[in-house]
Structures are given as C-alpha cells and as structure tokens.
C-alpha positions as CSV (number, residue, x, y, z in Angstrom):
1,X,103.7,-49.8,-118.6
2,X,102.5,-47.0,-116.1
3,X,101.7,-47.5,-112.8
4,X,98.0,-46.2,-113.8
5,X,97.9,-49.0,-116.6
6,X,99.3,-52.0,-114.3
7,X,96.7,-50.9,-111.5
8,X,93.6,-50.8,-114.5
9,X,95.3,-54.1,-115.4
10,X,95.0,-55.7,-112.3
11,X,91.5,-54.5,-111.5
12,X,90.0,-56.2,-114.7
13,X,91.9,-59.2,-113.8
14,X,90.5,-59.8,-110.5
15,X,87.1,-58.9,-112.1
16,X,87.5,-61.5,-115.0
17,X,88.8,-63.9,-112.4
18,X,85.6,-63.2,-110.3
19,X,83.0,-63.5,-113.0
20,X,81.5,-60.1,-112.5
21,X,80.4,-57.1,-115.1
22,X,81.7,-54.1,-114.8
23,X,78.1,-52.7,-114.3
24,X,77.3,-55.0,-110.9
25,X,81.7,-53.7,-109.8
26,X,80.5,-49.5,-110.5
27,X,77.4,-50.2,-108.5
28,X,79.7,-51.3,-105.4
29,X,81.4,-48.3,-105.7
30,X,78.5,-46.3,-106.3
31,X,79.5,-44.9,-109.7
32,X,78.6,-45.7,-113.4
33,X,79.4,-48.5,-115.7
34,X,81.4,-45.9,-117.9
35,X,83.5,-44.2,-114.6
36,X,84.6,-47.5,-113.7
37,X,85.3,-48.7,-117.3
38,X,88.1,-45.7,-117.7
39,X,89.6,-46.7,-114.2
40,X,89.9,-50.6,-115.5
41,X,91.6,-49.0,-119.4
42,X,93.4,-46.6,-117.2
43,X,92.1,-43.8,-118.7
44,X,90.9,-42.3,-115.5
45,X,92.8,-42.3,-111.1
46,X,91.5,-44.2,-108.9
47,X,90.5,-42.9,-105.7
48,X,91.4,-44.2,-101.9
49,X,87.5,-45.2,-101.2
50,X,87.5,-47.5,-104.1
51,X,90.8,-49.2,-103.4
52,X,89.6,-50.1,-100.0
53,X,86.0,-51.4,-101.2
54,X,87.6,-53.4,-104.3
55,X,90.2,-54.7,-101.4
56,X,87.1,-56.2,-99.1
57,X,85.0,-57.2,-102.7
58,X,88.2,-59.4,-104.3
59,X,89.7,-60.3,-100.6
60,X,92.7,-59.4,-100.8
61,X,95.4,-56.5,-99.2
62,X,95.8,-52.6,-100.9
63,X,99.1,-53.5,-101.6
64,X,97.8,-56.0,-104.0
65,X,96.0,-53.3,-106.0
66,X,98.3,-50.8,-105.7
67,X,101.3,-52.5,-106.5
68,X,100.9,-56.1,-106.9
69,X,102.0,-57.3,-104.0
70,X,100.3,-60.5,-101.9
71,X,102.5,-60.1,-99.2
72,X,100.1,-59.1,-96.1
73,X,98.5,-60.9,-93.3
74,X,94.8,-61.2,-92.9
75,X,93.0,-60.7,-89.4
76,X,91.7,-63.3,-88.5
77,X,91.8,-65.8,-85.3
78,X,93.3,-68.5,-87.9
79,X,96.5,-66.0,-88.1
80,X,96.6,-65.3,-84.4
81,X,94.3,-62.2,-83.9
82,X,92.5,-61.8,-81.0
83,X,89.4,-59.7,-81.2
84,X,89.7,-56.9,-78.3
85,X,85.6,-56.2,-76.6
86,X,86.7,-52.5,-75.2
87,X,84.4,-50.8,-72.2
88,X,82.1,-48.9,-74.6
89,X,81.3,-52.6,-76.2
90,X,80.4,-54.1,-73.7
91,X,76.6,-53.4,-73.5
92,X,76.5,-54.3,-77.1
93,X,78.3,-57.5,-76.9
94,X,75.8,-58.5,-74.0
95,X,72.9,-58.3,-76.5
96,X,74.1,-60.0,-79.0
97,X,76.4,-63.3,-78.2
98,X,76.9,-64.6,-81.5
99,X,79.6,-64.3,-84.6
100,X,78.4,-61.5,-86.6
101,X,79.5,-59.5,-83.4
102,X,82.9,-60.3,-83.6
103,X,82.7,-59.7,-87.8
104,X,81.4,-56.0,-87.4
105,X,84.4,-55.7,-84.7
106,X,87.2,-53.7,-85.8
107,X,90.0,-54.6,-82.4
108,X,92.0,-57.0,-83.6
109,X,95.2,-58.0,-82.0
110,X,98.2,-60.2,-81.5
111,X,99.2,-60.2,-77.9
112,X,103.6,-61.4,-78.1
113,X,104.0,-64.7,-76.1
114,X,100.6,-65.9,-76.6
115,X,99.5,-68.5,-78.5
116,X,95.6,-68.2,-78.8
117,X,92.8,-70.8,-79.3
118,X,89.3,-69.7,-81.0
119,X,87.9,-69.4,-78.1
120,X,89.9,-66.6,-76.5
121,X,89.1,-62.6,-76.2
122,X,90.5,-59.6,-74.6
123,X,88.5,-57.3,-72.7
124,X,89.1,-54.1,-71.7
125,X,88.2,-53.3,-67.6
126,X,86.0,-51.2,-66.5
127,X,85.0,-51.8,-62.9
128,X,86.7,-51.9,-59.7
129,X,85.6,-55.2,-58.5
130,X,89.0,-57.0,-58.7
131,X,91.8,-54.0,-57.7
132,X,94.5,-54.2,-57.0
133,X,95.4,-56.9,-59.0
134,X,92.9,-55.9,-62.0
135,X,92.9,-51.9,-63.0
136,X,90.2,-50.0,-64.7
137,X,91.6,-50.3,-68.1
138,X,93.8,-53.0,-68.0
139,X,93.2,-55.3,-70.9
140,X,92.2,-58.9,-69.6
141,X,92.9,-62.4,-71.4
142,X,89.8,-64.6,-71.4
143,X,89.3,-67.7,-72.4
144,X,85.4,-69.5,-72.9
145,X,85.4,-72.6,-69.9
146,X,81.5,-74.6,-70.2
147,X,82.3,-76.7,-67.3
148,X,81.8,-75.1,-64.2
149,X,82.6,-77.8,-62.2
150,X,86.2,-77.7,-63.1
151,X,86.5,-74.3,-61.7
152,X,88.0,-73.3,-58.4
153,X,87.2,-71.1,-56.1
154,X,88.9,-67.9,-55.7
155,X,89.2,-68.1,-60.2
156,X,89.4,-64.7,-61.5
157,X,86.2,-64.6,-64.0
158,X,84.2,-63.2,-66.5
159,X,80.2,-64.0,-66.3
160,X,77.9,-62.7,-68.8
161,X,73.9,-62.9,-68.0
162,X,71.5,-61.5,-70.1
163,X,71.5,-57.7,-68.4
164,X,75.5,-57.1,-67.9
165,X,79.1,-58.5,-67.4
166,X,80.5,-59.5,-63.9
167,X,84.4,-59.4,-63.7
168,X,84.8,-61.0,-60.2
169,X,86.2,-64.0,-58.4
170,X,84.4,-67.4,-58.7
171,X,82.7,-69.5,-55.7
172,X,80.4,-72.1,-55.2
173,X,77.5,-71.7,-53.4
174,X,75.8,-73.8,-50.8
175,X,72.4,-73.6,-52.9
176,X,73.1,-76.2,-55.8
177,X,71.7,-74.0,-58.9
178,X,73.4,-70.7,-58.0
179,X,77.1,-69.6,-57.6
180,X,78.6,-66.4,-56.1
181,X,81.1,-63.9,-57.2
182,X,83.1,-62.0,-55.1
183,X,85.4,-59.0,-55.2
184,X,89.1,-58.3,-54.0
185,X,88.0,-55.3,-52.4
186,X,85.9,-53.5,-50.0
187,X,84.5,-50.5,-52.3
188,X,80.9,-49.7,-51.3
189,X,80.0,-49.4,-55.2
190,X,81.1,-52.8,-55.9
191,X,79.2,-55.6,-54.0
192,X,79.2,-59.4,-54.1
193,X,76.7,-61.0,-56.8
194,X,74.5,-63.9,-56.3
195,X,73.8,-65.8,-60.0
196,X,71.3,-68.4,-60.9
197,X,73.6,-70.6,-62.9
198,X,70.9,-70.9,-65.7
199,X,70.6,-67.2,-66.6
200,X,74.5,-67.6,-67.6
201,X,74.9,-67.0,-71.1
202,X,79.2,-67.2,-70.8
203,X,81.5,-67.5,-68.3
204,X,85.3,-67.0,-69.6
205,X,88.5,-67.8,-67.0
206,X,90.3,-64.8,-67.0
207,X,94.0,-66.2,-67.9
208,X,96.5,-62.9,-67.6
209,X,96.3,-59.3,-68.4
210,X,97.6,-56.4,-70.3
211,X,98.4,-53.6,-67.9
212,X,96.7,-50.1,-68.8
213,X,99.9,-48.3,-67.6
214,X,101.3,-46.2,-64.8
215,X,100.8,-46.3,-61.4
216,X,99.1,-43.3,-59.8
217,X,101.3,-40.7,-57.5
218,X,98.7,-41.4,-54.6
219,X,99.7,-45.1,-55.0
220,X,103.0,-45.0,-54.6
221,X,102.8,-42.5,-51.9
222,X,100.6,-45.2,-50.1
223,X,102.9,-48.2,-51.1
224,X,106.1,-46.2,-49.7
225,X,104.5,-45.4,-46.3
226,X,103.9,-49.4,-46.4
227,X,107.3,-50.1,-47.2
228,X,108.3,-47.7,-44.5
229,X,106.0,-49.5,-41.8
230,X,107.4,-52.3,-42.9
231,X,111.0,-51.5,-42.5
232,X,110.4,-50.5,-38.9
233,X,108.5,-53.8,-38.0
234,X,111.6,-55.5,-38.9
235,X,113.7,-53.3,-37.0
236,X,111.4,-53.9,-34.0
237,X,112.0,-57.1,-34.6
238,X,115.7,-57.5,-34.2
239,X,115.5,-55.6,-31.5
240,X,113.3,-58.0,-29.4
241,X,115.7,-61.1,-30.6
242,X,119.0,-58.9,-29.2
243,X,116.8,-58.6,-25.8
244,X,115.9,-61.8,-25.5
245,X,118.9,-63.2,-26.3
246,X,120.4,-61.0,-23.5
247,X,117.5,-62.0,-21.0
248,X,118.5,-65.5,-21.6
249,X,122.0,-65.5,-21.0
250,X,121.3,-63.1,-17.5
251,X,118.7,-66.3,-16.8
252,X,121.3,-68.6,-17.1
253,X,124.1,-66.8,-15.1
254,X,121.4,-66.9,-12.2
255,X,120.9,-70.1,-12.3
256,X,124.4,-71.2,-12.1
C-alpha cells in the first residue's frame, strides 16, 4: 500500500470512528465534500494546513496522520507543561483571569528539576523592581498562595489588581485591609505600592527563576571594582591585627 493510500486510510478511519460525514470534515477544512473525498480514497495529496486542522479535530499528534504513529506527548499541565505569561501578555492576562486564557496560550514548557502543580506559571520580567536578584527578562516560577496570612515579609511576589501586575517584595501593613510591596532597589521609576487587599484579584509566591542570560560588561566592571575594594579592606585589616599585636607586646614589656 502507498504511503498516500495508508494516510486516505487512516483519515476515513478516524472519521468513521468519530461519527462525522465527510461534508461537516471538508467544511473544517474549508474545501468541498468531493476535494476531501479523493484525499480519504487517496486519489488526491494532502496538504500541511489540513494535517494540522485534522490533528486538533481527531486529537491526536501529525505523526499519527502521517505515519501512524501514537507516540507523542500532549501539552498539557497533566504532562508537566507549564504555561509561560511573556511581558507582551501581560496586559492581556490582567483582563481576563480565567482558563480560556491559558487555552488560546501557545508557551508551554517543561522546566528540568521541577515537578509542577496546576497551579503554577512562569512569567517573563519586565520591570526593575526586584534587581539584582530578579533581571528584566528572567523567567520567574510562580505559584497561586490564597492565604495571605501565611506569607512573610520580605516574600518575593506577584500581585495582580484589576489595572496591572506588581512583581515586588511582600509586607504587612499597619492598616488591617491593606498590604505593601516593596522593591530591592532605589530606581526613581520604580516606587513602593500601597494595595487594598480586596482589589487583589491573584497573588502568586514567586518560587525560583529562569535566568535571561549574560551579565552586562558595565556589571562586571562594577562587581570587579567591588571585589577589588574588598580585597584591600582585608588587607587593611591584617595590617591593624600585626599592629596591634605589636602594641601589645611593647605594653607588656613596659609594664614588666
């Protein structure tokens, strides 16, 4: 049997298996009942847009089609996938907090060494609030915590309100329905928040991160004049133990 014949085979299978005409199959791929027909008696190719709609109608992997093979992993969280909420989603994942967000995403990964839970995400950085310790582009670990009263202060977080998303360090606040967040640095664009605990849609404890990459030059220039500072402070140091050590033994020779 040809490969055309065993692929026609296969498609009227899955159709015969699914209870559906070939009419209702050609209108999903936007071509006539006859078209489809010569695909399915392997009269006629079929093309690479079809394979992948037939894929997503039947549920099931391109290999399948192609070659009969079940062999493939679906993403999904139920196989590990995480779904990734990168910078330029953010503002559309603040709108709209519910599932069919995560089914139109298309970032889906497995991150080695981590065993996630359905309520985990990654997202992708895009502010300055928590450097050094948190890059702009640095992909974060998250996981959804309800409780805010297990959470101490100082806990790397992500809050989401109705207008935007805070990445910024939890604390409580001395007025009962509101709680801070902080930054790690001093940047003038990046300022401390003050939230009304009820206009929190989701807060998620940031639990690691993927780093974006390299280090800047300008950053290791600035870490080696540190080291450098740092070297000399200690040497500074030994010195004033030798002196004092010789200070103490003049002391003591006077005093005998």
């Amino acid at each position: 049997m040809s490969h055309r014949a065993e692929i026609g085979k296969r498609l009227r299978t899955l159709r015969n298996n699914n209870n559906l005409s070939q009419t209702h199959v050609a209108n999903i791929l936007f071509i006539s009942q006859a078209a489809y027909s010569l695909i399915e008696n392997s009269q006629n190719g079929i093309v690479v847009d079809h394979i992948i709609k037939l894929s997503k109608l039947y549920d099931i992997s391109t290999d399948y089609i192609l070659k009969g093979e079940n062999n493939f992993i679906k993403v999904e969280r139920g196989n590990g996938f995480v779904p990734l909420i990168r910078a330029h989603h953010h503002s559309t994942f603040v709108k709209n907090l519910s599932d069919d967000f995560f089914t139109d995403l298309e970032d889906w990964f497995r991150v080695p060494g981590f065993t996630p839970v359905e309520d985990h995400r990654l997202f992708e950085v895009n502010s300055n609030n928590l450097t050094p310790t948190i890059l702009p582009g640095d992909i974060l670990v998250c996981q959804n915590h309800q409780k805010l009263d297990e959470i101490l202060d100082g806990t790397a977080v992500i809050v989401v309100t109705g207008e935007q998303i805070y990445m910024k360090r939890f604390k409580r606040s001395s007025e009962e329905d509101y709680l801070l967040l902080e930054n790690d640095n001093e940047y003038p664009s990046e300022t401390s928040s003050r939230i009304k605990i009820e206009d929190i849609r989701e807060l998620m404890i940031i639990k690691g991160k993927i780093s974006s990459g390299l280090v800047q030059y300008h950053e290791i220039s600035g870490k080696g004049k540190i080291n450098a500072l740092e070297k000399d402070l200690e040497i500074l140091k030994k010195e004033l133990f030798s002196m004092n050590k010789k200070l103490t033994i003049l002391s003591s020779k006077n005093d005998s």
